[in-house]
Each structure stands twice: as C-alpha cells, then as structure tokens.
N, C-alpha and C positions, 0 to 999 in steps of 0.2 A: 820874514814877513813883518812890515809893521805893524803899528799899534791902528793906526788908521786900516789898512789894508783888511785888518782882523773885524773892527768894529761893520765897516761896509760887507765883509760878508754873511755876517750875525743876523744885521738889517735884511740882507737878500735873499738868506736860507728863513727868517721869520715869516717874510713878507711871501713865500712861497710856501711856506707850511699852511698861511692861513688861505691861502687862494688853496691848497688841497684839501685841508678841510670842510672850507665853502663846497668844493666840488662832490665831494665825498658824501656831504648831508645832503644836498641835492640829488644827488644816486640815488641815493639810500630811500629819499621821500618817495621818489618815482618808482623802485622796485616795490613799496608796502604799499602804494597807492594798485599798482598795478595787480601787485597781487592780491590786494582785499576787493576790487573790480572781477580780475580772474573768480574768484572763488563766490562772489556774488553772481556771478550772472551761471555758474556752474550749479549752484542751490536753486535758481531760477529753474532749471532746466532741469 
C-alpha cells in the first residue's frame, strides 16, 4: 500500500465517521424528543 493510497483512505474512513456521527446525534435528538412528548402527553392523561 502506498503512502498516497494510506492518506486517501484516512480522508474516507474520517469523512465517514463524521457523516455517522451527524447520523447518530440526529437519532439520538428524535428518540429524547420523542420520548419527552411520549411521556408528556402520558402525564396529560
């Protein structure tokens, strides 16, 4: 493997980490949203 070869994949496993992390806080927002909605309209009732 070369030195190029090595740096281009650095770049594509980062550039994919952060698109998973992007994904990941996004889940994350919609389950605590969902569930603090859940749990309000449950005290409602």
């Amino acid at each position: 493997m070369t030195v190029r070869e090595k740096r281009a994949l650095k770049r594509n496993l980062s550039r994919w980490f952060d698109q998973a992390m992007k994904w990941v806080l996004e889940v994350s927002v919609i389950i605590v949203m969902g569930t603090s909605f859940m749990l309000g309209l449950w005290c409602c009732i």
